[in-house]
C-alpha positions in Angstrom: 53.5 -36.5 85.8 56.2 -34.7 87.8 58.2 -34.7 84.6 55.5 -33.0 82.7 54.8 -30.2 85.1 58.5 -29.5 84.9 58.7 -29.0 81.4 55.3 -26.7 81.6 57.2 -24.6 83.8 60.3 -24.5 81.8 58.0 -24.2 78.9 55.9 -20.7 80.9 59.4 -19.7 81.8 60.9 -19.1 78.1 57.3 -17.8 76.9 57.5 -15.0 79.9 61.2 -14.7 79.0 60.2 -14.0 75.5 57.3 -12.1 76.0 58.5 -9.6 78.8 62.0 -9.6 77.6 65.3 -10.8 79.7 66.8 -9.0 82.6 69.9 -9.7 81.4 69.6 -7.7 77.9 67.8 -4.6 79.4 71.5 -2.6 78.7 70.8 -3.5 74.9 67.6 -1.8 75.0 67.8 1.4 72.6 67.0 5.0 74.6 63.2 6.0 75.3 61.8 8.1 72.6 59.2 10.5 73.1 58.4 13.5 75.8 61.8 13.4 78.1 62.3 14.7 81.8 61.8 18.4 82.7 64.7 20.6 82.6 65.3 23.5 84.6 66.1 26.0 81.9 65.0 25.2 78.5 67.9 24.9 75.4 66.4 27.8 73.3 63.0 30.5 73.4 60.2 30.9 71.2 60.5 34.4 71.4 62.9 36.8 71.5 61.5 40.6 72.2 
């Protein structure tokens, strides 16, 4: 029984792994695409009068 419970656990533990994604590979992640930070002064104007 104890034997069993282990391997659930080990079992839970690569399924969570898999699913959330490892701590280990988070610098292989690619950079976040969409709406970035705020900047102070924006790169170029819609206008120019």
């Amino acid at each position: 029984m104890k034997t069993m419970v282990a391997q659930w656990f080990q079992w839970f533990g690569e399924a969570m792994t898999h699913a959330l994604g490892s701590f280990n590979d988070r610098h292989l992640q690619p950079p976040p695409i969409g709406t970035q930070p705020y900047r102070d002064t924006p790169d170029k104007r819609a206008r120019d009068y």
